[in-house]
N, C-alpha and C positions, 0 to 999 in steps of 0.2 A: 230703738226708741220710737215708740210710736206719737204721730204728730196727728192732733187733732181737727180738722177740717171744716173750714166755717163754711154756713152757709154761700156765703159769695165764690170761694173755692172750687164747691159746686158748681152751682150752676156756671161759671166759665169753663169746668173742663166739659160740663154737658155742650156747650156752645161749639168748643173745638172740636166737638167728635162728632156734633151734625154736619158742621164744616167738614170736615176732613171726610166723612161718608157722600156728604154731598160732591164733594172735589173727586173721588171717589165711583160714582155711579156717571158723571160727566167725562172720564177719562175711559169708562167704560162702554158706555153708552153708545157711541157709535159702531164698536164690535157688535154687540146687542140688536143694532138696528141691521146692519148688512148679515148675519147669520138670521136674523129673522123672516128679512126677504128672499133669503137663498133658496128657506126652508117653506116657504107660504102659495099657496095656490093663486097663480099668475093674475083669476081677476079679480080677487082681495088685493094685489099690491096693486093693481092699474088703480082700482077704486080708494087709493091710500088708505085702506081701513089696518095696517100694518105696522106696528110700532118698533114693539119691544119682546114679543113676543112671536109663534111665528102663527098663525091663522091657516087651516088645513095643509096638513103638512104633505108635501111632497117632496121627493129627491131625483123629481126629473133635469133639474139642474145641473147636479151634480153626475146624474149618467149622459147629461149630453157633452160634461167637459170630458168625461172619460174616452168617450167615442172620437175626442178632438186632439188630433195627431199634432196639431200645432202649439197647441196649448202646452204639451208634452217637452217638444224642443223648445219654447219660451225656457220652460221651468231648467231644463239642462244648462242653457245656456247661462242664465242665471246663477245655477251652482254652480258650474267652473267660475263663474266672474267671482263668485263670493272667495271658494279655493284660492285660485292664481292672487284676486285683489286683495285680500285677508293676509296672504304669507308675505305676499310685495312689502303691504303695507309694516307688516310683525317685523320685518328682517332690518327694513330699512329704518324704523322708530329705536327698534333698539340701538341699533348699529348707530346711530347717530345720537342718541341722547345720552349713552357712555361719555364718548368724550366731551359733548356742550354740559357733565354736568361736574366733572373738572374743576378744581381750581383754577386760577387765572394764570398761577406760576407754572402749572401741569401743561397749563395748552391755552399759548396766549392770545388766539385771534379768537376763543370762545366768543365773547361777546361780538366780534362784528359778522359772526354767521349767524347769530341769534337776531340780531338786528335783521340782515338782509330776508330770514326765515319770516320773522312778521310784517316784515313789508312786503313779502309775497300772499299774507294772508289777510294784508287788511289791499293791497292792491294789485289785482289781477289784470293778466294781459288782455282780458276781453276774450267775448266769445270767439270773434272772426278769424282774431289772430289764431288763437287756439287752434280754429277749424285748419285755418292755410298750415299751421306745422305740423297735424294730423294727416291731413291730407299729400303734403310734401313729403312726408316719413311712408308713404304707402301704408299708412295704417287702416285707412276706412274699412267698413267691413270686415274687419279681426277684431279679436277680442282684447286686444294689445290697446286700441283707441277706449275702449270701456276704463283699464284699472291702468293705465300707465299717468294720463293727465293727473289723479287723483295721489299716484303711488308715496306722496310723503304728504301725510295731512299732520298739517303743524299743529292744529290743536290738540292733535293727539299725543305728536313729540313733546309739549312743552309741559305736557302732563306726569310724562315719563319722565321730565330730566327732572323738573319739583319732586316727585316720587325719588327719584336717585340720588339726588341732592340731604333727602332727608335721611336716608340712611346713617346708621353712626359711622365717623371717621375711622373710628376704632377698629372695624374691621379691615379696611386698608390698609392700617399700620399692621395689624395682626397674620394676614396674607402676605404682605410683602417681606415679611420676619422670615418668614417660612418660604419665601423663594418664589411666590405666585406673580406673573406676568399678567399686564393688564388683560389678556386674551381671559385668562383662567379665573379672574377677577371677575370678571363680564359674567359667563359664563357659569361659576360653581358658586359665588357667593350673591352678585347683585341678581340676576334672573330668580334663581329662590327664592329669593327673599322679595322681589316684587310681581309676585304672582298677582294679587289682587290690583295694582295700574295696569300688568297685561293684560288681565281677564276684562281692564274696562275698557281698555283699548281697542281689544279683540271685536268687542261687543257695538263698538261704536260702529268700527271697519265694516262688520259682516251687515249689522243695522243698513248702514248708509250705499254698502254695495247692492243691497236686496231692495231698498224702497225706490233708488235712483233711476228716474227713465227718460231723463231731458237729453242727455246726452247717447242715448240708445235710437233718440228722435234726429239727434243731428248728425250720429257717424254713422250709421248704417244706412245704407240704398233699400237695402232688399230687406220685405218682412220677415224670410225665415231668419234673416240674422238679430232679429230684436231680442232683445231679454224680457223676463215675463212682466215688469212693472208699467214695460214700453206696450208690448203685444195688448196688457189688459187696458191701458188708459186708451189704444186706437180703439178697444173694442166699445167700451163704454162711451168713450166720445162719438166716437161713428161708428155706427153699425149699418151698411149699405146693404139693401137687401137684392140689389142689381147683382151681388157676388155670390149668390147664395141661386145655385143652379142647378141642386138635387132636390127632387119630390120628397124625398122622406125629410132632408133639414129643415124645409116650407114647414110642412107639417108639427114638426119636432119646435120648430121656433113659434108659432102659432101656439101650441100648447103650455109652454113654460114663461115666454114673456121676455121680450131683453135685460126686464130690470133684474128679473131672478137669477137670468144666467149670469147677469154681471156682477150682481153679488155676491154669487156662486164663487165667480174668479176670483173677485177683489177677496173671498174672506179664505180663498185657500190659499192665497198667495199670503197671506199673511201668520199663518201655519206654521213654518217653519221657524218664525220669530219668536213665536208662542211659546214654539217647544224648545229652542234655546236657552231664553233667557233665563229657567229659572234655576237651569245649573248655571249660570255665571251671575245671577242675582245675589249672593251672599258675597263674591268678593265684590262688587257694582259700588258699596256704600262708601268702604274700605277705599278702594280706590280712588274716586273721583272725591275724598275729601282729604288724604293726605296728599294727592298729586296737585291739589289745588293752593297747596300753602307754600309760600316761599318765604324761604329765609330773609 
């Protein structure tokens, strides 16, 4: 049946869809500005003539990160934290929002570990504390201090267990007919079938391991241990040119500009996030709006 469309109709869905473009070019916008400067000839960006577009394009920027061995190991380091912090985090959400999603008769202390879980997530032990059990455990300096504090993020679990919870019952009874063990339960019917709260879990995990560098600032002594969020905020914040004791880098840095180079870094470090998301972008929507509804 076709529905006819009034004037006022109109023009409001015209309204939401400048909105929505505007909210849109705003969310983009900032990529826009740092690939711009990455791309632009160093005394266009001193002189801010530099927007959104990139003003004599060079890719000296870019061949001086390549030249930069440190940059290198940031980025490694990085990627094992996302690996090791990403599976920590996948094994440990599943493996615990199985059973918190339970009935009460199934496993009856569910709710006071659900409770004690949000009270660890609306109050934390504080940095210092933090630091002294880090530091006590021989952690500083490993990569172990990066994904261990973080290793069970409740807002992720609690996404999962809504997600599990919604499932039909019906397939429990139907497995357990058939002789399946909560193991195989886990395992061949619930993980299946929540592919899409995994995929947005995964995506939070890997997001939040790849942008985080406060705690890269606090457990590591030494720079070659920094991961690449940490390595680029020291670089952008401070750049000391007292460290810098080769004639060709004088030079090299002289020609390109620190804002270029550090936009350089900031927009390659963001690269890998780019090219993730948009295969876990179709389960993303799925996920975080039935894992969000509870019964």
């Amino acid at each position: 049946m076709v529905v006819s469309r009034t004037a006022g109709s109109k023009i409001a869905d015209g309204i939401i869809l400048i909105a929505l473009l505007l909210m849109a070019f705003l969310c983009i916008a900032p990529l826009l500005h740092v690939a711009a400067i990455s791309l632009s000839d160093s005394a266009k960006v001193s002189a801010g003539l530099v927007s959104f577009l990139p003003l004599g394009i060079n890719f000296d920027s870019y061949i001086k990160i390549m030249n930069d061995s440190r940059f290198y190991e940031a980025f490694g380091i990085s990627v094992q934290r996302v690996l090791l912090g990403g599976l920590i985090n996948f094994v440990l959400c599943v493996l615990m929002a199985y059973p918190l999603s339970r009935e009460k008769s199934e496993f009856k202390p569910r709710n006071l570990y659900m409770w004690f879980l949000i009270f660890t997530m609306m109050f934390s032990a504080g940095l210092v504390p933090t630091y002294i059990t880090i530091k006590s455990l021989h952690l500083m300096d490993t990569i172990w201090a990066l994904v261990l504090p973080g290793a069970v993020p409740v807002f992720n679990l609690i996404l999962l267990v809504n997600f599990f919870r919604n499932l039909p019952k019906e397939l429990d009874e139907a497995a357990y007919m058939d002789g399946a063990g909560p193991l195989y339960l886990l395992f061949y019917v619930y993980i299946p079938l929540s592919l899409p709260a995994i995929a947005t879990i995964t995506l939070f995990s890997i997001v939040g391991h790849w942008n985080s560098f406060f705690d890269g600032l606090i457990y590591m002594n030494y720079p070659e241990n920094f991961p690449l969020q940490t390595y680029i905020s020291q670089v952008v914040i401070n750049i000391d040119p007292n460290n810098i004791t080769n004639v060709n880098d004088v030079s090299a840095l002289a020609a390109i500009s620190n804002r270029t180079l550090s936009a350089a870094k900031i927009f390659l470090s963001m690269l890998p996030i780019l090219l993730i998301y948009p295969f876990l972008q179709r389960y993303f929507i799925t996920g975080i709006t039935l894992g969000s509804v509870k019964e």
